[in-house]
TIFIFI-34635 format. One record per residue: residue number from 1; x, y, z of N, C-alpha, C, O, CB in turn. Coordinates in nm, 2 decimals. Glycine has a CB too. Example, Ala and Ser with C-alpha at 12.3 -4.5 7.8 and 13.67 -1.06 7.14 Angstrom:
> nr:nx:ny:nz:cax:cay:caz:cx:cy:cz:ox:oy:oz:cbx:cby:cbz
> 1:1.32:-0.57:0.78:1.23:-0.45:0.78:1.32:-0.33:0.78:1.42:-0.33:0.85:1.13:-0.45:0.90
> 2:1.28:-0.22:0.71:1.37:-0.11:0.71:1.29:0.00:0.79:1.34:0.11:0.80:1.41:-0.06:0.57
END
This chain:
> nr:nx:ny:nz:cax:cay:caz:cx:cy:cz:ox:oy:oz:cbx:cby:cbz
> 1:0.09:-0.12:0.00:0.00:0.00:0.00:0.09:0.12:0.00:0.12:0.18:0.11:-0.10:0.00:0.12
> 2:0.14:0.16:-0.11:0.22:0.27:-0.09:0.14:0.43:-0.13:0.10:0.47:-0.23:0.35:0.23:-0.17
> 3:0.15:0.48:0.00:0.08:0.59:0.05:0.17:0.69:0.03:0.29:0.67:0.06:0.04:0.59:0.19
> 4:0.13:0.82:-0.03:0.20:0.94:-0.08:0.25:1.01:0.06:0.18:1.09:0.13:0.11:1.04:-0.18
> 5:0.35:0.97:0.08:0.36:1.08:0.21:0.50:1.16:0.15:0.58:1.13:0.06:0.37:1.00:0.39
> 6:0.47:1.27:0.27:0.59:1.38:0.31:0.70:1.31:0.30:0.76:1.33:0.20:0.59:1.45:0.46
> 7:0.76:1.21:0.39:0.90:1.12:0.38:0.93:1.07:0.24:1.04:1.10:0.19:0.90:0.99:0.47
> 8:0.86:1.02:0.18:0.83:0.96:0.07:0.92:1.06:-0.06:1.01:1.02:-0.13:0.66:0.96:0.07
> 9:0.86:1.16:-0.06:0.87:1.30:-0.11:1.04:1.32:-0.10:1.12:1.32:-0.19:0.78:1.42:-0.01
> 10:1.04:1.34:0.01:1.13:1.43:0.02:1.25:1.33:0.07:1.37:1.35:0.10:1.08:1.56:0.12
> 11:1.19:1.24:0.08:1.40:1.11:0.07:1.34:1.00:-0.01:1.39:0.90:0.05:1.51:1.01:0.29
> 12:1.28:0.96:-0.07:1.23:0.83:-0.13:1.41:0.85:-0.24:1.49:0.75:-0.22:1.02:0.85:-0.24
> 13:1.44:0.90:-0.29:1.60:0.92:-0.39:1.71:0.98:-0.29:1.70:1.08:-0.22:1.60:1.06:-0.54
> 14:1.82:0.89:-0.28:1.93:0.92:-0.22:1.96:0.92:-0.05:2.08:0.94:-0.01:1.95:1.03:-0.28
> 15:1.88:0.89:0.02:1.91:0.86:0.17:1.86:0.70:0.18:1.77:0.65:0.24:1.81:0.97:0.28
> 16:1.98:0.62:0.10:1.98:0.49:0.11:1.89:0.37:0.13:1.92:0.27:0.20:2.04:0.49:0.18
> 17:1.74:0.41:0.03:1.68:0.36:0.00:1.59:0.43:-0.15:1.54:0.54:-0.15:1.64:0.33:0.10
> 18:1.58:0.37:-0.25:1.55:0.45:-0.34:1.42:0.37:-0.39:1.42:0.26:-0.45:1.67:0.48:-0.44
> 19:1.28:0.46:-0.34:1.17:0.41:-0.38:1.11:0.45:-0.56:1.11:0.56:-0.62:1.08:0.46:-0.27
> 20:1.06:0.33:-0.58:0.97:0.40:-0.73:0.86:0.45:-0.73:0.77:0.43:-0.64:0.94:0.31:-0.83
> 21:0.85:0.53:-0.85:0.70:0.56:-0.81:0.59:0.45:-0.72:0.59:0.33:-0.71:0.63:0.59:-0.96
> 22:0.47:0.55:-0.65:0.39:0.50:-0.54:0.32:0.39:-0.67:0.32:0.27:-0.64:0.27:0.62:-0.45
> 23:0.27:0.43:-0.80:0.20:0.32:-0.89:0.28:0.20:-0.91:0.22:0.10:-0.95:0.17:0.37:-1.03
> 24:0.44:0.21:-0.87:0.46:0.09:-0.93:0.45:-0.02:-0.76:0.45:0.03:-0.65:0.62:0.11:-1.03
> 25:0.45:-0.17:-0.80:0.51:-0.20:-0.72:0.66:-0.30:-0.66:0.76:-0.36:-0.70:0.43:-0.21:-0.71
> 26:0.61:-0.26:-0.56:0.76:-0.33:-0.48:0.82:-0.45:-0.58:0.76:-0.50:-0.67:0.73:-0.41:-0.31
> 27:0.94:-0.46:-0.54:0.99:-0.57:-0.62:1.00:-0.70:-0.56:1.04:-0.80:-0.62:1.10:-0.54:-0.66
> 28:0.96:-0.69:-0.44:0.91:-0.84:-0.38:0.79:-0.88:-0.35:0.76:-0.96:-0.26:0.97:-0.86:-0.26
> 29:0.69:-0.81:-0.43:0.57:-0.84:-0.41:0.57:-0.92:-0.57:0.66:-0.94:-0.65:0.46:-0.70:-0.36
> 30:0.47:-0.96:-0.57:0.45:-1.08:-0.73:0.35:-1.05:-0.85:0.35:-1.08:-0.96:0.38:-1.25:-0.68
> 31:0.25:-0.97:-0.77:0.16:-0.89:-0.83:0.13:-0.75:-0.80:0.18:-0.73:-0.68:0.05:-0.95:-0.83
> 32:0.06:-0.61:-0.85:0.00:-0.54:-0.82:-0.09:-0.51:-0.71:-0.12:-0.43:-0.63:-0.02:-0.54:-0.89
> 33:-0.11:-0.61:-0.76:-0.27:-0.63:-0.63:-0.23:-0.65:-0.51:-0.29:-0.59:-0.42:-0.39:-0.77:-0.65
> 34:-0.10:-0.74:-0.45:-0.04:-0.76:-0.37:-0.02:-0.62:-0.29:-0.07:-0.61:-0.18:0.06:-0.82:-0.42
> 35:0.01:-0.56:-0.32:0.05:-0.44:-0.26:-0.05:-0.42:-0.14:0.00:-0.40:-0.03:0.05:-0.32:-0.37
> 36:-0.15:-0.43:-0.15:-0.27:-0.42:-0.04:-0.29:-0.55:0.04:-0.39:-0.57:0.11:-0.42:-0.38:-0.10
> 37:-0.20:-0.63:0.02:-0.20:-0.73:0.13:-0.18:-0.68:0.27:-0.09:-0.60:0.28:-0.09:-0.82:0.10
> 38:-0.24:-0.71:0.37:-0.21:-0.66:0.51:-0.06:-0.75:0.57:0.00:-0.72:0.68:-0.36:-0.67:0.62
> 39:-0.04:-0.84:0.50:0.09:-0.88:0.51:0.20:-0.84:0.43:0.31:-0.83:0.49:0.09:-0.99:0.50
> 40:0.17:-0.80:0.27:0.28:-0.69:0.25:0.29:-0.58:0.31:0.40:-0.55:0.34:0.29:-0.66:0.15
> 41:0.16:-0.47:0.34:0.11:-0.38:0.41:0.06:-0.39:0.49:-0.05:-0.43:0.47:0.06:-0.32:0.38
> 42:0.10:-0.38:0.64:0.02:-0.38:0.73:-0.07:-0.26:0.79:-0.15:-0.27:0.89:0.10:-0.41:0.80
> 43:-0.05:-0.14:0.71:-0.15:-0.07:0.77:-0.27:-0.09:0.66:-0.35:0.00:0.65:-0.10:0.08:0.81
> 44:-0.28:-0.20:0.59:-0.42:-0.22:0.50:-0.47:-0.32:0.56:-0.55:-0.37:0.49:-0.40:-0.25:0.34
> 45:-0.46:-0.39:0.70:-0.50:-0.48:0.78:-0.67:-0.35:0.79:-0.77:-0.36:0.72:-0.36:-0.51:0.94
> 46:-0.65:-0.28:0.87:-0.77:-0.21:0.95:-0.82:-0.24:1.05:-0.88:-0.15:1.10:-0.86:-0.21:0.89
> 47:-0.82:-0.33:1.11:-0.82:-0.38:1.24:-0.71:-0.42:1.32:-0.70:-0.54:1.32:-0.88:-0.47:1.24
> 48:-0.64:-0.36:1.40:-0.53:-0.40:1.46:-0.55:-0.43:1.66:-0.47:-0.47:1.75:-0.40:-0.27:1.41
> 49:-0.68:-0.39:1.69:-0.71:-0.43:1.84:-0.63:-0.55:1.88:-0.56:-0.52:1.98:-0.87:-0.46:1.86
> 50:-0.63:-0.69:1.84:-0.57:-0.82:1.85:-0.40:-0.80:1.88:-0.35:-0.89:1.93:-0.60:-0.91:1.71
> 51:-0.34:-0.72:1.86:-0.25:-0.71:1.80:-0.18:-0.69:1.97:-0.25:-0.66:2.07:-0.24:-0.60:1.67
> 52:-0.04:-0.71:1.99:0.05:-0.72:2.12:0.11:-0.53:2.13:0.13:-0.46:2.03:0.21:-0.87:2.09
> 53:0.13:-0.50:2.23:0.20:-0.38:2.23:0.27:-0.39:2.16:0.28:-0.50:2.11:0.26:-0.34:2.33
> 54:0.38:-0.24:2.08:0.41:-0.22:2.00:0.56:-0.13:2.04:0.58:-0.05:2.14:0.30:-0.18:1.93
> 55:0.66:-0.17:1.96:0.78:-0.08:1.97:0.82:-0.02:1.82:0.86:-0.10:1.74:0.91:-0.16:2.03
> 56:0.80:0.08:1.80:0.84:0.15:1.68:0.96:0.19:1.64:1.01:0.15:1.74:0.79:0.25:1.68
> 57:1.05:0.23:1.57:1.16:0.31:1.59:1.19:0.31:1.43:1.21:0.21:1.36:1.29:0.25:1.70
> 58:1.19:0.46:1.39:1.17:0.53:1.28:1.32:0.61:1.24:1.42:0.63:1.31:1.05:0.63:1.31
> 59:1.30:0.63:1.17:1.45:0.72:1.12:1.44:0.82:1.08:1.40:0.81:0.96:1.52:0.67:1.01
> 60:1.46:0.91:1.09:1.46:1.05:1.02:1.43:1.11:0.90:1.34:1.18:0.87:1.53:1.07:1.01
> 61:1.59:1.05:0.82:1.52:1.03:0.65:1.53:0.89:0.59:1.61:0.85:0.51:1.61:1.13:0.54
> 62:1.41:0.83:0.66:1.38:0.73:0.60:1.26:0.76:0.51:1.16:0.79:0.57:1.37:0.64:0.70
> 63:1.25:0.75:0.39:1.13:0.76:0.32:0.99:0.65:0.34:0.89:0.67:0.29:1.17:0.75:0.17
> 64:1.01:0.56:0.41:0.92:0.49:0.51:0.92:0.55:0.64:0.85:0.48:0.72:0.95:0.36:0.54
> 65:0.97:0.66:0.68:0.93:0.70:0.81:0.78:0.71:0.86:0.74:0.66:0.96:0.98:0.82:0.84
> 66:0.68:0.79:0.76:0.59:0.85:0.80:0.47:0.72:0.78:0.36:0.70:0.83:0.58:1.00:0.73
> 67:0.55:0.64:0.70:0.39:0.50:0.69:0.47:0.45:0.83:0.40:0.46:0.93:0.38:0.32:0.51
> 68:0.57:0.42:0.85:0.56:0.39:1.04:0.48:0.44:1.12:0.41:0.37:1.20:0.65:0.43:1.12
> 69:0.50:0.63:1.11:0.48:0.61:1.23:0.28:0.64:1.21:0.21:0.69:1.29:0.60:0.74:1.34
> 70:0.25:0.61:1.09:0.10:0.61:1.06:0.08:0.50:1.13:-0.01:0.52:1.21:0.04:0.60:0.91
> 71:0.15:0.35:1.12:0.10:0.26:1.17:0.12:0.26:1.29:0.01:0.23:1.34:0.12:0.17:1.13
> 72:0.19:0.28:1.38:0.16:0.31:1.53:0.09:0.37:1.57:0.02:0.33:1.66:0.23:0.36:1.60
> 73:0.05:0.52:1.50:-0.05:0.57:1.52:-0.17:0.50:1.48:-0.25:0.53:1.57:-0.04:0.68:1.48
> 74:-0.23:0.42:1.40:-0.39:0.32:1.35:-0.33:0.22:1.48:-0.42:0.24:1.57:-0.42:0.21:1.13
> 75:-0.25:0.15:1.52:-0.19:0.05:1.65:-0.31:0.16:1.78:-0.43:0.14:1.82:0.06:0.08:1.69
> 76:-0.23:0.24:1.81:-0.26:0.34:1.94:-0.45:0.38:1.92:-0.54:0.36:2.01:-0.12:0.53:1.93
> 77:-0.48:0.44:1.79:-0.61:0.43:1.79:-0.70:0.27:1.79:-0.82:0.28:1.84:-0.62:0.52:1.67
> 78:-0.66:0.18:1.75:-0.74:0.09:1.81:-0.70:0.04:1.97:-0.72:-0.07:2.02:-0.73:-0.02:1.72
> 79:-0.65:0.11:2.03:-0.61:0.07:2.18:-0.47:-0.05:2.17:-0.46:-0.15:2.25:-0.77:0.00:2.26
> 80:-0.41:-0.03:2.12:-0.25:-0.16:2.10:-0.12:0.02:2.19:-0.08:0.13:2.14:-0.18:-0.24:1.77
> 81:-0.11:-0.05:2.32:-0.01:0.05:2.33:0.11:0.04:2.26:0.16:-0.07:2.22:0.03:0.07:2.45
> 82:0.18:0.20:2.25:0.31:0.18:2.07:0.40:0.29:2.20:0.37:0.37:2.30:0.23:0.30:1.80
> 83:0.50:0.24:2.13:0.61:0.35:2.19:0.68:0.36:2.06:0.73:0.26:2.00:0.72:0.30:2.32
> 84:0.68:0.46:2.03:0.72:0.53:1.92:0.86:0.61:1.93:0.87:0.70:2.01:0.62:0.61:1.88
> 85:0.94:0.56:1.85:1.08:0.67:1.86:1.10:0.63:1.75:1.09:0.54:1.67:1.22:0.65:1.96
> 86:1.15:0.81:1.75:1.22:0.84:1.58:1.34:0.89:1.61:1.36:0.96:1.71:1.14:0.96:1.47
> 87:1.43:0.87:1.55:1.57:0.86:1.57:1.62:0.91:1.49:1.63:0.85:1.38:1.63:0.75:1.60
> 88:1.66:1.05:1.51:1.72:1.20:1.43:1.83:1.15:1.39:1.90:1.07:1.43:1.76:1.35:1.51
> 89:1.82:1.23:1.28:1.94:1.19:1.17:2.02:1.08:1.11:2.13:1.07:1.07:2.03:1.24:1.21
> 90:1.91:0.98:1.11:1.94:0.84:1.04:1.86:0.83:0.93:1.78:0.93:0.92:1.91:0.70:1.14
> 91:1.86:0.71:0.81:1.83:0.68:0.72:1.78:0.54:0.73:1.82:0.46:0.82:1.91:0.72:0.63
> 92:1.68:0.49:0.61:1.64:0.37:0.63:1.75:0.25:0.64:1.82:0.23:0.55:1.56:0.35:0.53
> 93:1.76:0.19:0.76:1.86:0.05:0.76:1.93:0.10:0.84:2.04:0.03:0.86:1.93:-0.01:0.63
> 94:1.93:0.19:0.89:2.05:0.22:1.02:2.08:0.11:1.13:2.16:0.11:1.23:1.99:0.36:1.12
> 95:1.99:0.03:1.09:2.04:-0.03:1.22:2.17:-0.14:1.23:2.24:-0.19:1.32:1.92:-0.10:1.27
> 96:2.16:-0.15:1.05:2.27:-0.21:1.03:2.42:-0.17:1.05:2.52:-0.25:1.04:2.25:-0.24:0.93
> 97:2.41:-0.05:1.07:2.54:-0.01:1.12:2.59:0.03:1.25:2.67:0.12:1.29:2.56:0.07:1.06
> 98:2.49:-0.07:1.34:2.53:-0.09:1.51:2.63:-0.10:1.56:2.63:-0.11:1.68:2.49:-0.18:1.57
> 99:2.75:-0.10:1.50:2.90:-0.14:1.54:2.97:0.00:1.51:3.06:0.04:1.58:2.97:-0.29:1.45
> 100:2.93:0.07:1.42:3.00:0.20:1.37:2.92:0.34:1.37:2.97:0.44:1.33:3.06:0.17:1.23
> 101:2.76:0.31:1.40:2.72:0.47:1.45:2.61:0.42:1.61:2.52:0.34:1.63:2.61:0.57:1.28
> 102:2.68:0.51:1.68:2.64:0.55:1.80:2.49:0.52:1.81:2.43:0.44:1.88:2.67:0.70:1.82
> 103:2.46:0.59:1.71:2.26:0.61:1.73:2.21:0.50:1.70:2.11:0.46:1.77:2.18:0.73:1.61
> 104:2.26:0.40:1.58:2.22:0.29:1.60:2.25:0.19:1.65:2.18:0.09:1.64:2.21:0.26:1.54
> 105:2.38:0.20:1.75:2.39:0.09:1.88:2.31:0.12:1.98:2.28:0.02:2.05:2.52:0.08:1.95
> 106:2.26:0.26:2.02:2.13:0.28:2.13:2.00:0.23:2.09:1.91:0.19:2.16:2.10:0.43:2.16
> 107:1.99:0.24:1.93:1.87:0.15:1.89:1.84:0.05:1.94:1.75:0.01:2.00:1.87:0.11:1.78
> 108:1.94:-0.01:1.90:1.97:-0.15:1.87:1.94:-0.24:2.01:1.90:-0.36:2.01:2.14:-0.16:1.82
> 109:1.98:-0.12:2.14:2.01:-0.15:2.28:1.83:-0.11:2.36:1.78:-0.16:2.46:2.17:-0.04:2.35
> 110:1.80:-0.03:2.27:1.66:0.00:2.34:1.57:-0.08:2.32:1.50:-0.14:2.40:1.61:0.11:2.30
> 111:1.58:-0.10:2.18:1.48:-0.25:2.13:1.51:-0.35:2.21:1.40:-0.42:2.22:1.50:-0.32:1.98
> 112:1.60:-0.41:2.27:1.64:-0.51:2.32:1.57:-0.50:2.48:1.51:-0.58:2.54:1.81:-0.52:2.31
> 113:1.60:-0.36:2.52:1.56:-0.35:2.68:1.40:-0.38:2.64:1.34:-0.48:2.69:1.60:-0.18:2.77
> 114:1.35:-0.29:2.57:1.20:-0.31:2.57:1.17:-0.50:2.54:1.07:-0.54:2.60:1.13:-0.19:2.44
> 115:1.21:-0.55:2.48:1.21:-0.72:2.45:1.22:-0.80:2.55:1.14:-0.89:2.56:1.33:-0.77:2.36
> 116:1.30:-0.78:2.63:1.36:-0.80:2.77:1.24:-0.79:2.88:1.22:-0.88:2.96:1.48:-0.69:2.81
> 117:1.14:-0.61:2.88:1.08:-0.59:2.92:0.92:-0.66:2.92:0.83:-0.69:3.00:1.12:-0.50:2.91
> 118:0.94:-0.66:2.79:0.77:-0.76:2.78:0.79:-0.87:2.77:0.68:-0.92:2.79:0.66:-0.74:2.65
> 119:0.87:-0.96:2.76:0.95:-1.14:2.82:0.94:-1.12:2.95:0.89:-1.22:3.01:1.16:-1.19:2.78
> 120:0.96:-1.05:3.00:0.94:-1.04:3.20:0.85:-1.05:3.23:0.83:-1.13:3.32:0.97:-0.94:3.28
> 121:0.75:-0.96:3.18:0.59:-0.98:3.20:0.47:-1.00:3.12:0.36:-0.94:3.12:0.55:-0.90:3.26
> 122:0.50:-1.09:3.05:0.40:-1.14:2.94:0.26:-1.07:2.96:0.20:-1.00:2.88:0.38:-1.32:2.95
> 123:0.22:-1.11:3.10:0.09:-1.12:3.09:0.01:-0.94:3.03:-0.10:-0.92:2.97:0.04:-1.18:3.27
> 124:0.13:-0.84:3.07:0.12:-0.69:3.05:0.14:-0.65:2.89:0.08:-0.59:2.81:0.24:-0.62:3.13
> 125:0.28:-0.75:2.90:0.28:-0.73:2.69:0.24:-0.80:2.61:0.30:-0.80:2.50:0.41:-0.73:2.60
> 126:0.13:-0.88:2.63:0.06:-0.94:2.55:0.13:-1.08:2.48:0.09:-1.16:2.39:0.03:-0.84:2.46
> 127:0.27:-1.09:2.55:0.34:-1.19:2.51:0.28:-1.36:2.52:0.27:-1.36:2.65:0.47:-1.16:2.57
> 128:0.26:-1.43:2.50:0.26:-1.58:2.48:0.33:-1.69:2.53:0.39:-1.76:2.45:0.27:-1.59:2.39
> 129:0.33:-1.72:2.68:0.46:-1.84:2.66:0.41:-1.95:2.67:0.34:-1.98:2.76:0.59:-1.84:2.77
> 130:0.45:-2.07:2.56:0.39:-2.15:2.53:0.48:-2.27:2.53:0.44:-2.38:2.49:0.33:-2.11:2.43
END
């Protein structure tokens, strides 16, 4: 479901992801139509109530930033609590460079604490132990 946004716009070329036009699609989807899969897209689900708390973490100029942080926000409006962080001055895939930029080893370390944190108390994060 690719949605015209602001990020989109304004880094979809050259901040290390380079999107095609919104008509075309992805290159790992198989068809057109795919595109509105709520499993290629998850914010074309529309119902997300079911769904476990949520950890976000967005990038700056990521040209997917703003369909993130849409979907936390449709998460938080069906009641799914989201913690949302956007993390200034990175680009899509930052996280792959946890060993050599700062910002993405705190990523990398926050996601983990919060992981840590809902494994501790399932019954709060909606976690499953089975």
């Amino acid at each position: 479901m690719a949605i015209d946004t602001q990020s989109r716009r304004d880094y979809g070329d050259g901040y290390g992801l380079i999107l095609r036009r919104k008509s075309d699609s992805p290159a790992y989807l198989s068809s057109a139509e795919d595109v509105n899969d709520p499993l290629a897209s998850p914010l074309a689900a529309g119902d997300f109530s079911h769904l476990p708390p949520a950890l976000m973490i967005t990038a700056e100029f990521d040209p997917l930033r703003d369909e993130g942080e849409l979907y936390a926000t449709a998460l938080r409006d069906d009641g799914v609590p989201v913690d949302l962080v956007r993390q200034e001055g990175m680009i899509h895939g930052f996280w792959a460079y946890g060993r050599v930029i700062r910002e993405a080893s705190q990523s990398i370390a926050y996601a983990g604490k919060s992981l840590r944190a809902a494994l501790a108390n399932p019954a709060q994060s909606g976690v499953v132990a089975i």
